[in-house]
PAMARSE-427107 format. One record per residue (C-alpha): residue in three letters; x, y, z. Coordinates in Angstrom, 2 decimals, always signed. Each point is the difference from the previous one (the first is absolute). Layout:
N
  rest       c1       c2       c3
   Ala        X        Y        Z
...
% end
This chain:
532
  rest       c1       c2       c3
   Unk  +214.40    +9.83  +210.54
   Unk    -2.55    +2.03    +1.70
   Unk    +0.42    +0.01    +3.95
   Unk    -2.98    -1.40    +2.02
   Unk    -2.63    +1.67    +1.78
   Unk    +0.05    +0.36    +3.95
   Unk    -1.90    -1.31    +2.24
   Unk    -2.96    +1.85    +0.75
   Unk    -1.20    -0.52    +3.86
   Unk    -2.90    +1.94    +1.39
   Unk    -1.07    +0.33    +3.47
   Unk    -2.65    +1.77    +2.11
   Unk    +1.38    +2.54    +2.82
   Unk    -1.37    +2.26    +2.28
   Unk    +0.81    +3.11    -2.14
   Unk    -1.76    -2.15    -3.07
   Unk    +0.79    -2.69    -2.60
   Unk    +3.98    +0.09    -1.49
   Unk    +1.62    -1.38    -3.30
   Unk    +3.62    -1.17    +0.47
   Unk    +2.31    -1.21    -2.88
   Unk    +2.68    -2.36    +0.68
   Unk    +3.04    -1.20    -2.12
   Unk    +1.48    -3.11    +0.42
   Unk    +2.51    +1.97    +2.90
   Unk    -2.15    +2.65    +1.42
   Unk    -2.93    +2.63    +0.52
   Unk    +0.40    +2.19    -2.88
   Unk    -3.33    +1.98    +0.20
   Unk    -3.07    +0.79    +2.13
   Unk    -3.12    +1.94    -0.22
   Unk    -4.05    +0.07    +0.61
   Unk    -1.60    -3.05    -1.57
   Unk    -2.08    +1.04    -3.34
   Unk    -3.33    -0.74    -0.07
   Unk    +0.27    -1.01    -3.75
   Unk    +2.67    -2.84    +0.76
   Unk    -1.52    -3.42    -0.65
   Unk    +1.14    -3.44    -0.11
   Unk    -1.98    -3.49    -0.71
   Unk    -1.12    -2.41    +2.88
   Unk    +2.00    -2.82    -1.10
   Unk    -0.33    -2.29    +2.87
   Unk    -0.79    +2.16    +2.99
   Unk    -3.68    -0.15    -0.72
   Unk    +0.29    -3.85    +1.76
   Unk    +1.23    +2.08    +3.30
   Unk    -3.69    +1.95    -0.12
   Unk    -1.74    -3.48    -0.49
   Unk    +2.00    -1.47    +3.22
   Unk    -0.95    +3.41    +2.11
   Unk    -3.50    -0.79    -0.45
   Unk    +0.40    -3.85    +0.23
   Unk    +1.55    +0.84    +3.10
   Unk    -2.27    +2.84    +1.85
   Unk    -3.09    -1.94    -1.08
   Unk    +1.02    -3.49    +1.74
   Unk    +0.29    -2.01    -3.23
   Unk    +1.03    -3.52    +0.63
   Unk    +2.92    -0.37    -1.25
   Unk    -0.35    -3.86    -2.16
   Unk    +3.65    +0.80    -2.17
   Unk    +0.58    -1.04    -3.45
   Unk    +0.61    -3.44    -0.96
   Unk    +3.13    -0.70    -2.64
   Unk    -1.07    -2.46    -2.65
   Unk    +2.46    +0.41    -2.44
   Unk    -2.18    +0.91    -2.68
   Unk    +0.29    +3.93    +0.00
   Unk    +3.52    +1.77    -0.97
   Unk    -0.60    +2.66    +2.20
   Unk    +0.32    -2.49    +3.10
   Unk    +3.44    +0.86    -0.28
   Unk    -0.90    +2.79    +1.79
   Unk    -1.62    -1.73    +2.54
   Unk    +1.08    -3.93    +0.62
   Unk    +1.03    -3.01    -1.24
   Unk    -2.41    -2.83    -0.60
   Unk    -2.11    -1.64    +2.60
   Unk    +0.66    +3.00    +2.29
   Unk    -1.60    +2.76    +1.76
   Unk    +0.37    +3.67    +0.49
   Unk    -1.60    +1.78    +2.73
   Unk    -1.55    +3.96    -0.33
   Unk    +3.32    +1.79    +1.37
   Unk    +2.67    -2.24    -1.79
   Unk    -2.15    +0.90    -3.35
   Unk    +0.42    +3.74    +0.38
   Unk    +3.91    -0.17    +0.63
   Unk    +0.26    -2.70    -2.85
   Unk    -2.29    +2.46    -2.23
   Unk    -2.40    -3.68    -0.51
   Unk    -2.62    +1.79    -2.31
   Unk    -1.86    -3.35    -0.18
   Unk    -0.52    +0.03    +3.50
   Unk    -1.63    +3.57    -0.09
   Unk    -2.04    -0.41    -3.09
   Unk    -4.01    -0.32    -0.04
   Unk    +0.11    -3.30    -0.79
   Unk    +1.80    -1.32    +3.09
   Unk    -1.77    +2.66    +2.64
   Unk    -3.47    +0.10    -1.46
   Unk    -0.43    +3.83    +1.27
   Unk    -3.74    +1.64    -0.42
   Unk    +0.61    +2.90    -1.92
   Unk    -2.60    +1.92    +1.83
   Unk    +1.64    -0.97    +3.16
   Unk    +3.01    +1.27    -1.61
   Unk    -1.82    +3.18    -0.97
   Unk    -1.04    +1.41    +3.01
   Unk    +2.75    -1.31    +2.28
   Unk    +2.04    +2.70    -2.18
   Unk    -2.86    +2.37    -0.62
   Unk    -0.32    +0.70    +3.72
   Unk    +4.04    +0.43    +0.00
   Unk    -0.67    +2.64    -2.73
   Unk    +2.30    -1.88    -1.96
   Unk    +1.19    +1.27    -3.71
   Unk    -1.77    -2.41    -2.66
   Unk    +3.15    -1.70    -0.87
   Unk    -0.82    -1.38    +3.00
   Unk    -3.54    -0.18    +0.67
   Unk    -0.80    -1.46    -3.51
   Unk    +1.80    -3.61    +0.26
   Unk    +0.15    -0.52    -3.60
   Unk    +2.25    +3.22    -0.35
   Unk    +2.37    -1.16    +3.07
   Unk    +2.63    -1.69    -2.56
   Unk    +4.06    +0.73    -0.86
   Unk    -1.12    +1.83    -3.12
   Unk    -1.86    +2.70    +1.82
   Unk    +2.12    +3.25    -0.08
   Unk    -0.51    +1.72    +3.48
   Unk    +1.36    +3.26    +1.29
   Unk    +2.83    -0.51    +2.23
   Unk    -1.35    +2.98    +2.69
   Unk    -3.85    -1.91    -0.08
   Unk    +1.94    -3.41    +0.69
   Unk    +2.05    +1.34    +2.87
   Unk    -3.12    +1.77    +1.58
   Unk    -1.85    -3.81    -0.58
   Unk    +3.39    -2.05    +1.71
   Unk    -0.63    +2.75    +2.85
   Unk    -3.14    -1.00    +0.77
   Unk    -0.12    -3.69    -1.01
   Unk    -2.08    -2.39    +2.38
   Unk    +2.43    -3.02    +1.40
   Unk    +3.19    +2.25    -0.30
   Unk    +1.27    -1.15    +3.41
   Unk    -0.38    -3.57    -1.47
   Unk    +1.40    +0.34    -3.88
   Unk    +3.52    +2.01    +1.87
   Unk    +0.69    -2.58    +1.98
   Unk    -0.39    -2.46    -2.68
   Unk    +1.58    +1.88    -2.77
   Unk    +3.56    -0.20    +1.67
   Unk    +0.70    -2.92    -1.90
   Unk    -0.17    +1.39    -3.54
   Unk    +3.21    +1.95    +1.69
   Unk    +1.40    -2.95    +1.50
   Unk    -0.14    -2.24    -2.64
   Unk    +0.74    +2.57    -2.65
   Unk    +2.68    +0.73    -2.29
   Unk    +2.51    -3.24    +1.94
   Unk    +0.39    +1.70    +3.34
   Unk    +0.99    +3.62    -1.53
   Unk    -3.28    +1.91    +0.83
   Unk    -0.09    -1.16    +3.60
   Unk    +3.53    +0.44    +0.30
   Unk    -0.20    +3.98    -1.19
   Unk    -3.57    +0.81    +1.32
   Unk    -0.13    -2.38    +3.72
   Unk    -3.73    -0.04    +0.99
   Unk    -1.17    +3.76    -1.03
   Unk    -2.08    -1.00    -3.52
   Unk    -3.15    -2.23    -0.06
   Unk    -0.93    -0.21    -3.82
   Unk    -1.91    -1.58    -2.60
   Unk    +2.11    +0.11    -3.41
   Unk    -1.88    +0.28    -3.47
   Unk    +1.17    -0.63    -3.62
   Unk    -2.11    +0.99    -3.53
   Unk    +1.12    +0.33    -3.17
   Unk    +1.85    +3.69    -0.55
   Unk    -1.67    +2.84    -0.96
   Unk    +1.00    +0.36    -3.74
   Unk    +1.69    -3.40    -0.68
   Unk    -1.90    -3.19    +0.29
   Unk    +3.41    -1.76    -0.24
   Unk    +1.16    +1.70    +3.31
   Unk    -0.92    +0.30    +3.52
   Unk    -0.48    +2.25    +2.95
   Unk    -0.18    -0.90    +3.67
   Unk    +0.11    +1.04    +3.20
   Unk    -2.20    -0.29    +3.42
   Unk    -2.09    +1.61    +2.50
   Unk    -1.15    -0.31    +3.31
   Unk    +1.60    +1.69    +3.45
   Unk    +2.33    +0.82    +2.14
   Unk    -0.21    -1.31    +3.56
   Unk    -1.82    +2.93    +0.78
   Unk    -2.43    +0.09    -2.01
   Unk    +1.30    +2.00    -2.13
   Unk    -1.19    -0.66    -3.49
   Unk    +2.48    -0.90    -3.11
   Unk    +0.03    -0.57    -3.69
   Unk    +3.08    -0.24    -2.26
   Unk    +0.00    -1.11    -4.05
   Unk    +2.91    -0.46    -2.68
   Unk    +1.25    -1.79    -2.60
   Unk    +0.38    -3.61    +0.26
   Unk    -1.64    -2.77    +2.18
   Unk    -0.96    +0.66    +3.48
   Unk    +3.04    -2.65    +0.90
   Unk    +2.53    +2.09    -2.19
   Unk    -1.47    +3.27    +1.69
   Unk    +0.44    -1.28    +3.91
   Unk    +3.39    -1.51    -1.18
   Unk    +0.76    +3.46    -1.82
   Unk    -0.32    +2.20    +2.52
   Unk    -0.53    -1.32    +3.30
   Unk    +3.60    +1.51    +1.05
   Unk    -1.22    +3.60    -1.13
   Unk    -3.29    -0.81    +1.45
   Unk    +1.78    -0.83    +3.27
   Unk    +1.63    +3.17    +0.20
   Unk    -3.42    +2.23    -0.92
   Unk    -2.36    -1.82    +2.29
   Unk    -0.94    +1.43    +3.23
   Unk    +0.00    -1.83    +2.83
   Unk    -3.02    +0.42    +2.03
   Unk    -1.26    -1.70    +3.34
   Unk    -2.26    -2.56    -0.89
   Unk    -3.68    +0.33    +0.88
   Unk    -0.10    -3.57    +0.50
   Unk    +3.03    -0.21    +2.41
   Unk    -1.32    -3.74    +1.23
   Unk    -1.66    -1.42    +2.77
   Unk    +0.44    +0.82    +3.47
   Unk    +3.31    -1.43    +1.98
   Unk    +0.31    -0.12    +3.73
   Unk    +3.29    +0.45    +1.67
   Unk    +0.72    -1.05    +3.88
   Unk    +2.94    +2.58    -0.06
   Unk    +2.81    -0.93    +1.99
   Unk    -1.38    -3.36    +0.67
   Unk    +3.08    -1.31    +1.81
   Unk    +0.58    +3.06    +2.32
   Unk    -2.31    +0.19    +2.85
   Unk    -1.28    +3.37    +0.13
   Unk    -0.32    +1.94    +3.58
   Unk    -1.80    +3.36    -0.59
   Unk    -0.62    +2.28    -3.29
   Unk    +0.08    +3.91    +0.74
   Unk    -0.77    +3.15    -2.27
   Unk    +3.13    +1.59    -1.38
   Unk    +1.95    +2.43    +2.76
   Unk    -0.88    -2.37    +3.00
   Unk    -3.62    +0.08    -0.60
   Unk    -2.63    -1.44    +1.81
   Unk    -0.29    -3.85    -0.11
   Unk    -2.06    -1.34    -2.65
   Unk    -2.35    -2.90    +1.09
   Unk    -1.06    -1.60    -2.82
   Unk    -2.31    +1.28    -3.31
   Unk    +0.99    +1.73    -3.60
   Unk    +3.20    +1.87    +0.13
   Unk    +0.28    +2.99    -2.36
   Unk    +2.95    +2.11    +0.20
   Unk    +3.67    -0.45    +1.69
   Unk    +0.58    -2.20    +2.90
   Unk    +3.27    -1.82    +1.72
   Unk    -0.29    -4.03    +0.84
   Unk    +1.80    -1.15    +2.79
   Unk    +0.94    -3.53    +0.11
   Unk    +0.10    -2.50    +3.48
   Unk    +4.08    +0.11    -0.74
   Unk    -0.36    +3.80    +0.52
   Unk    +1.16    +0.74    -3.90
   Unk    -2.03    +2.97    -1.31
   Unk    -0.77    +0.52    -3.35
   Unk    -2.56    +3.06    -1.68
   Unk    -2.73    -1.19    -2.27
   Unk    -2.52    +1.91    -2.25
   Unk    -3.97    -1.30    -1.05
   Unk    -2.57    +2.19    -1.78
   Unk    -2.63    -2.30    +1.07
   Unk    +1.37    -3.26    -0.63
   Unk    +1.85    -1.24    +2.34
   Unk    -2.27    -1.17    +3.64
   Unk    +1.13    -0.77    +2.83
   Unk    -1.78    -2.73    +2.02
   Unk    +0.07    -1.81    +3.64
   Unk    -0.11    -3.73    -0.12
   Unk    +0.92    -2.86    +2.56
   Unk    +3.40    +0.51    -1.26
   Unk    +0.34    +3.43    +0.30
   Unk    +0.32    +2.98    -2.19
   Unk    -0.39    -0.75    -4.07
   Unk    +0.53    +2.52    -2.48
   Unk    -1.73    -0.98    -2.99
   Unk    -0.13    +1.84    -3.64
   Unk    -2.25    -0.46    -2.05
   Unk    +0.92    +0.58    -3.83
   Unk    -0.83    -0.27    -3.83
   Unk    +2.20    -2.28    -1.75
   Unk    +2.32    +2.46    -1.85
   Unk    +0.84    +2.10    +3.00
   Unk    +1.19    -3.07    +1.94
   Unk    +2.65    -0.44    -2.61
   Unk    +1.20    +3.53    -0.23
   Unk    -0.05    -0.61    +4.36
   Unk    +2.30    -3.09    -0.76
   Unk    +2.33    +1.34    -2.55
   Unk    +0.43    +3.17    +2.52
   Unk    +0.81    -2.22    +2.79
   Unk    +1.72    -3.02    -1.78
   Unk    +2.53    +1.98    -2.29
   Unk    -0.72    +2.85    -2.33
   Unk    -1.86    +1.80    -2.73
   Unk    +3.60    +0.66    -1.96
   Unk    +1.24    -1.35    -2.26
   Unk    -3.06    -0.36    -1.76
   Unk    +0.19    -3.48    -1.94
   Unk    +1.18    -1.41    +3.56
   Unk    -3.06    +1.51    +1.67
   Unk    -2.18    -1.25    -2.85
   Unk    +1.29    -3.26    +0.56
   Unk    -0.25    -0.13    +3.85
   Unk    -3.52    +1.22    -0.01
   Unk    -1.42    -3.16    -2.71
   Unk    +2.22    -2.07    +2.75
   Unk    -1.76    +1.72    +2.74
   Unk    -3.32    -0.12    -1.52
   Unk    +0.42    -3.55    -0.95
   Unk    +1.05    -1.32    +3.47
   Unk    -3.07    +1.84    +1.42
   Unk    -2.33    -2.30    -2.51
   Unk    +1.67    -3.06    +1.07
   Unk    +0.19    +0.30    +3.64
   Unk    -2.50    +2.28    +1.43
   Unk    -2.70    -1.47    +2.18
   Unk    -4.06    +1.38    -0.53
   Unk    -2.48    +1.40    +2.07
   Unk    -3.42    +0.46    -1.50
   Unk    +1.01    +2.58    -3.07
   Unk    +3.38    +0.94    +1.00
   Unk    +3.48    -1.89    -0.07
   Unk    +2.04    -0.47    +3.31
   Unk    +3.52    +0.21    +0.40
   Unk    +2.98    +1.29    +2.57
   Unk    +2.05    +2.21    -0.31
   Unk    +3.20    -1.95    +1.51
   Unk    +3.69    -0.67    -1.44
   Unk    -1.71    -3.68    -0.55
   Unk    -2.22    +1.67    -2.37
   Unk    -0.25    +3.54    -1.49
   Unk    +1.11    +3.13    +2.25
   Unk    -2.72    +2.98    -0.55
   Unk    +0.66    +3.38    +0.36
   Unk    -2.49    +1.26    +2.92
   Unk    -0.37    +2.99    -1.97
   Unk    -0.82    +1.06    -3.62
   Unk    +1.45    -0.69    -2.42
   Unk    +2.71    +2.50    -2.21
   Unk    -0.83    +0.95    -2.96
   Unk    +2.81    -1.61    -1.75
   Unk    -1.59    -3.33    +1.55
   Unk    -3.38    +0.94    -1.15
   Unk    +1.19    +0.66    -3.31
   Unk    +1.61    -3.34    -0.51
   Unk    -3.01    -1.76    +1.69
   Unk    -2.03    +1.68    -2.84
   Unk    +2.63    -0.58    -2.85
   Unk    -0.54    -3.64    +0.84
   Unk    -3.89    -0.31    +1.06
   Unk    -1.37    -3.72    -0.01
   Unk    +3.47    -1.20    -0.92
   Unk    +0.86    -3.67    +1.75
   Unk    +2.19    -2.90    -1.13
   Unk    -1.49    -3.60    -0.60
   Unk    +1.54    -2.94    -0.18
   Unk    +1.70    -0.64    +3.02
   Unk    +0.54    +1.34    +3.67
   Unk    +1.84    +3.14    +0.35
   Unk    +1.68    +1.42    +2.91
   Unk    +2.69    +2.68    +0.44
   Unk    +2.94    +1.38    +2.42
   Unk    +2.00    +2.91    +0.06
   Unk    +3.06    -1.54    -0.83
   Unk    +0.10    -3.12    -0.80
   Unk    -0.76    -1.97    -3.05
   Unk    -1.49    -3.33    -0.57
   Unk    -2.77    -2.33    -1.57
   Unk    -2.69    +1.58    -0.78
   Unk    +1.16    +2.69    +2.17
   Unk    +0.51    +3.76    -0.83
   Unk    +2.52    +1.67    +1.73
   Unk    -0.06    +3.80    +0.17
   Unk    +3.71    +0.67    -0.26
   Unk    +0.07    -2.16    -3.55
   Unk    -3.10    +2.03    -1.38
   Unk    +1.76    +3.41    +0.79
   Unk    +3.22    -1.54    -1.75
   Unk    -1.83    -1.13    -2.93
   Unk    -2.53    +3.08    -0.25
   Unk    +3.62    +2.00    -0.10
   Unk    +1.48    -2.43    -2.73
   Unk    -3.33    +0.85    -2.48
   Unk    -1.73    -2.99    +0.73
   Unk    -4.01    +1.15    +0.07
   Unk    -2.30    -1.09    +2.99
   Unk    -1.48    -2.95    -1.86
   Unk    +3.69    -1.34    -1.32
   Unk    +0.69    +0.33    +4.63
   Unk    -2.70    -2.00    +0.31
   Unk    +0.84    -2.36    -2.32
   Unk    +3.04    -0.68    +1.30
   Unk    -0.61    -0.62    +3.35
   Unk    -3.13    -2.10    -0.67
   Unk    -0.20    -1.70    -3.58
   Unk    -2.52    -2.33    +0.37
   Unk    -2.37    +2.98    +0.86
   Unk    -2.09    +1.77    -2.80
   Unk    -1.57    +3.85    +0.36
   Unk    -3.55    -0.10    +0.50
   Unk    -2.84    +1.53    +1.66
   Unk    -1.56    +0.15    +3.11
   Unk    -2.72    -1.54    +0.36
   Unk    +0.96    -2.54    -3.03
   Unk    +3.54    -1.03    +0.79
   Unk    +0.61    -2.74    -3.15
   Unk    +3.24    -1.06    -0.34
   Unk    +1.46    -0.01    -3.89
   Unk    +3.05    -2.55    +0.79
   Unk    -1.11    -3.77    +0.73
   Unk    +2.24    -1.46    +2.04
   Unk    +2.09    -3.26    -0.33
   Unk    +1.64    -0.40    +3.46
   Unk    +1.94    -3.22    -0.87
   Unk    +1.36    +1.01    -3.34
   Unk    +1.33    +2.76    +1.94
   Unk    +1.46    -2.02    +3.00
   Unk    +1.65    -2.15    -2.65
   Unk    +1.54    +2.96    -1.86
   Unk    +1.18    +1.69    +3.53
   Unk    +1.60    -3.78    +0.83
   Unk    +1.30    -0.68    -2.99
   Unk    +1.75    +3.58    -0.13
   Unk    +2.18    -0.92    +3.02
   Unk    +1.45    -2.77    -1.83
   Unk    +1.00    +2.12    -3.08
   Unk    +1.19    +2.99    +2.17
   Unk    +3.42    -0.89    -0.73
   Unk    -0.25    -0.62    -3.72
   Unk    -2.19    +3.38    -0.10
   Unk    +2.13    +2.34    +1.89
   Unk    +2.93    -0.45    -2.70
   Unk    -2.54    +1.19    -2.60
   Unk    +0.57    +3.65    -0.95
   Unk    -2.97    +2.17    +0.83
   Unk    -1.90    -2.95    +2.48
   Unk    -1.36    +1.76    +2.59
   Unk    -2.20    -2.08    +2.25
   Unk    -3.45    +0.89    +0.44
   Unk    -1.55    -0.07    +3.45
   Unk    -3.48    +0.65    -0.30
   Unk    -1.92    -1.05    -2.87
   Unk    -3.29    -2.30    -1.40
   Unk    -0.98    -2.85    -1.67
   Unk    -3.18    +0.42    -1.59
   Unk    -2.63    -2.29    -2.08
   Unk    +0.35    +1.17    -3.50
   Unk    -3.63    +0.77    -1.55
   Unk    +0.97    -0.35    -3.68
   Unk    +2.71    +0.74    -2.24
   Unk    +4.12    -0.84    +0.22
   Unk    +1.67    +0.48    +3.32
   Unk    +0.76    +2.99    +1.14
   Unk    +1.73    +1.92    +2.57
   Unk    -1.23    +3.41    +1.25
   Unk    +3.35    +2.24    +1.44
   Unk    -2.12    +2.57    +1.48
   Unk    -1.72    -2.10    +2.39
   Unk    +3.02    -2.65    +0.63
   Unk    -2.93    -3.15    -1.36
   Unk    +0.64    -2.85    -2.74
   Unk    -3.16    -1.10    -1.40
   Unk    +0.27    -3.83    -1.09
   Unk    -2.49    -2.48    -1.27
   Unk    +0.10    -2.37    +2.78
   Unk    +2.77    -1.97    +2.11
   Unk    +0.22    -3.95    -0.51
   Unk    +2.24    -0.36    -3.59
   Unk    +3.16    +0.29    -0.61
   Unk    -1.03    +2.61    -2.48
   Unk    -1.67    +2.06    +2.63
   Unk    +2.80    -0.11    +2.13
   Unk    +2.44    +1.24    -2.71
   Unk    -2.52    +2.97    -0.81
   Unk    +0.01    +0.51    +3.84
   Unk    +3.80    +0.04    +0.10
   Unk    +0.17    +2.05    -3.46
   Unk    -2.06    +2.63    +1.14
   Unk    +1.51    +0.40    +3.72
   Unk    +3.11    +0.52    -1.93
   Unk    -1.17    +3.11    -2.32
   Unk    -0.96    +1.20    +3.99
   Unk    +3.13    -0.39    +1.30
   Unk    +2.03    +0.85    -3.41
   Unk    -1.89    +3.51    -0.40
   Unk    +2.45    +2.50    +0.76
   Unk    +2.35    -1.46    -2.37
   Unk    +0.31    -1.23    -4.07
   Unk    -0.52    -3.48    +0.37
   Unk    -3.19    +0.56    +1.64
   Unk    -1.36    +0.95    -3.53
   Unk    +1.76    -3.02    -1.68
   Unk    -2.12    -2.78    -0.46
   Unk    +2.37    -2.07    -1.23
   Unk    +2.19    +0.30    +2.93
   Unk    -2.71    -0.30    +2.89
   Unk    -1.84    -2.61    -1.75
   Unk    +4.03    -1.83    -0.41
   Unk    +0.26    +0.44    +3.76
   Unk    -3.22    -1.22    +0.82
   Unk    +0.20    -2.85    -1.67
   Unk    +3.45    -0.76    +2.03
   Unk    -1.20    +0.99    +3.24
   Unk    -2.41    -2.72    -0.45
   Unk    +1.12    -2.89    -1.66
   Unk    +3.57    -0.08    +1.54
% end
């Protein structure tokens, strides 16, 4: 049998345009882009339409589900609604066709026209998946596409929700893409796939192989993970204002070397804060850090993007090493920021106090920036998250665990899960949480496990789980998910739906051993557990 093409992933640099082939493992070639390589649209011509949708103000009136179209599948189930940005991460053609927009071509035209757009583009009826394109014209148009700020942000969920937690897990927040599927070139029974869009830079991307989009992000998101750069993002998030040291009164600030005393203003270069307790401590700003005079006294304020606040906090609060620990600490950080920070006008408020976050008053390392960057936009929904540098609890991430676990092989997102399973990765400015809680199922289940401790602990390979979830189960059987400690289950009020509640805890608390895996035996000791 024939092995399988690479992965081809292009990418515009300042030196030019490269080509990159990857193997299911690693980089295995590089070189200048061709001009003669071409691939079809498939579905990123729907990203152009929401650019211009987008730039041009459209209202955005979403597609309606009626059940009477296959391709809803794509979209929603009957009697609901999909909105513009949820319809390019689902891929909802329907939503993006002519019918549903009513678009003027001539409007269409000359918006494009004037962008000196190819005619792939600027002629709407040849903007469809069939249209071959060349890969170096597409990366020059995904360079210079109106509403990019807007479709990055977005386009983070095609990652998140892709390929059951593996693409995030391998590439963090670095890729914002739109995938695309046709048929293969050659083979109408086949397919190729792949996706295109940006790094957080900017920088414009493009990859295509065989198989589905899906099979392609699920493919090779580990090699992908270890090819990607990982730039600072030019979006690094809005500004956040820091009263540094907002529980130690400050008595004078003086220019490195015993300096003259600073009075108040924009500090740019070294300088040495003295506290009212007489502790000294040196501080650096390059603008962004002020120092003000109030009724109180002396404030030192920093101002900061969004990104560079968490690379302050992860300098201050612990470290950029190991890595998955750092990932982990800086979704935690970035999280807690979301959920508790106060707002003035455009900016978000917040201390920097042990009853908060602690800030470095100076910028950040580049290890921090790095994992700031590695994990841009990243936040956990779902439920409130807090952390310590030691010690463990609900819904609490301690720092000492992480760098335990991040040494034992467990990944960032695995750290996370542990210490908060109720939470789901998400973005931003869209925090949705995947796991739908159901608190009392799970109080019964944590009750009810007290009284069976005894009969449990004599069972070879129980090992009593701590933190976990009960979740509302969508569709399908019951289900438990080891990764992120959380048993889906249909509901809470039958006795069947408390023996699938006590069945799947079991294959949780069974999964380091054999009888974890046999049904017969958990769904045995279920069934005694409960009806003894």
């Amino acid at each position: 049998m024939a092995s399988e093409a690479p992965l081809s992933l292009a990418w515009q640099t300042a030196g030019g345009s490269e080509l990159l082939r990857i193997d299911g493992q690693r980089l295995i070639s590089r070189e200048p882009l061709p001009d003669t390589l071409q691939a079809p649209l498939g579905s990123l011509w729907k990203l152009f339409v929401y650019a211009y949708l987008v730039d041009t103000g459209q209202p955005d009136n979403g597609y309606q589900c009626r059940g009477g179209n296959k391709e809803e599948v794509y979209c929603c189930n009957p009697g609901e609604r999909i909105d513009r940005d949820q319809a390019l991460v689902k891929s909802c053609g329907l939503y993006f066709e002519q019918d549903n927009l009513q678009l003027t071509e001539s409007d269409w035209l000359r918006y494009w026209q004037v962008r000196q757009a190819p005619a792939w583009i600027a002629e709407r009826q040849r903007l469809a998946p069939e249209t071959r394109v060349p890969v170096q014209q597409l990366l020059a148009q995904l360079g210079q596409l109106p509403a990019q700020a807007d479709a990055r942000k977005v386009l983070l969920d095609v990652i998140l929700s892709s390929a059951n937690g593996a693409a995030v897990s391998a590439l963090g927040g670095r890729l914002r893409v739109k995938t695309w599927s046709w048929l293969a070139d050659g083979d109408a029974q086949a397919r190729q796939g792949g996706f295109a869009g940006w790094l957080t830079d900017g920088t414009p991307v493009w990859a295509g192989g065989s198989g589905t989009s899906m099979m392609v992000l699920k493919r090779y998101a580990e090699p992908l993970g270890q090819v990607l750069p990982t730039p600072w993002p030019s979006e690094a998030g809005s500004c956040i204002e820091v009263r540094l040291f907002a529980r130690y009164p400050l008595r004078q600030l003086r220019r490195e070397g015993g300096g003259a005393v600073v009075e108040s203003g924009a500090l740019n270069g070294r300088y040495e804060v003295e506290f009212a307790n007489g502790n000294r401590l040196p501080i650096e700003s390059h603008g962004e850090l002020f120092l003000e005079r109030t009724g109180e006294g002396l404030q030192l304020t920093a101002h900061l993007d969004r990104e560079d606040y968490v690379a302050r906090v992860l300098d201050r609060e612990a470290s950029a090493q190991p890595a998955e620990a750092a990932k982990a600490l800086a979704i935690a950080a970035r999280t807690y920021l979301l959920q508790t920070a106060g707002r003035r006008g455009e900016c978000l408020t917040i201390d920097d106090s042990s009853a908060s976050q602690r800030v470095a008053p100076r910028p950040a390392s580049q290890g921090a920036r790095y994992i700031a960057a590695w994990t841009a936009d990243l936040v956990l929904a779902g439920t409130p998250v807090t952390y310590h540098s030691t010690q463990p609890g609900t819904d609490r991430l301690a720092w000492s665990q992480a760098v335990e676990q991040a040494a034992s092989g467990l990944r960032y997102d695995a750290i996370l899960a542990r210490a908060f399973p109720r939470a789901t990765l998400s973005r931003w400015d869209k925090p949705v949480a995947a796991c739908q809680p159901l608190p009392a199922a799970e109080q019964w289940l944590r009750k009810q496990r007290r009284d069976w401790r005894q009969r449990l602990d004599g069972e070879p390979g129980y090992e009593e789980i701590q933190q976990f979830a009960v979740c509302q189960l969508a569709s399908g059987r019951p289900s438990v998910d080891r990764e992120r400690q959380r048993i889906y289950v249909r509901g809470f009020f039958s006795l069947q739906d408390r023996l699938d509640l006590t069945h799947e805890y079991l294959h949780l608390a069974f999964a380091a051993h054999p009888n974890g895996q046999d049904e017969a035996y958990v769904e045995g000791l279920a069934r005694t557990l409960l009806l003894e």
